[in-house]
C-alpha angles and dihedrals in degrees: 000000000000119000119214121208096248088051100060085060102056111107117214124248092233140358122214109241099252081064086043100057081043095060098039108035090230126137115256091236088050084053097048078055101054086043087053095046087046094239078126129059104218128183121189121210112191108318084337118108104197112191107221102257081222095049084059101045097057091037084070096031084065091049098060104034105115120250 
């Protein structure tokens, strides 16, 4: 599949949580918590539970903002 430029800077909408653990280097159990304590937007589609991509990206936005 060929990949155009505009394409490769299109964010998802939302991100499974194996991606999500990926991307952040957390643990998966660290991510179901954040998910319980509503830190993260989640949206379940069928048996499938999608993090919102924004969600987690202000999640560590917020992370590494200095105090």
């Amino acid at each position: 599949m060929i990949e155009r430029d505009w394409e490769k800077k299109i964010e998802p909408l939302t991100v499974r949580i194996s991606t999500a653990v990926r991307i952040t280097g957390l643990s998966r159990s660290r991510i179901y918590e954040l998910i319980q304590s509503g830190e993260l937007d989640t949206v379940k589609v069928g048996r499938a539970t999608l993090i919102q991509y924004q969600s987690l990206k202000a999640l560590t936005a917020s992370e590494m903002a200095p105090s």
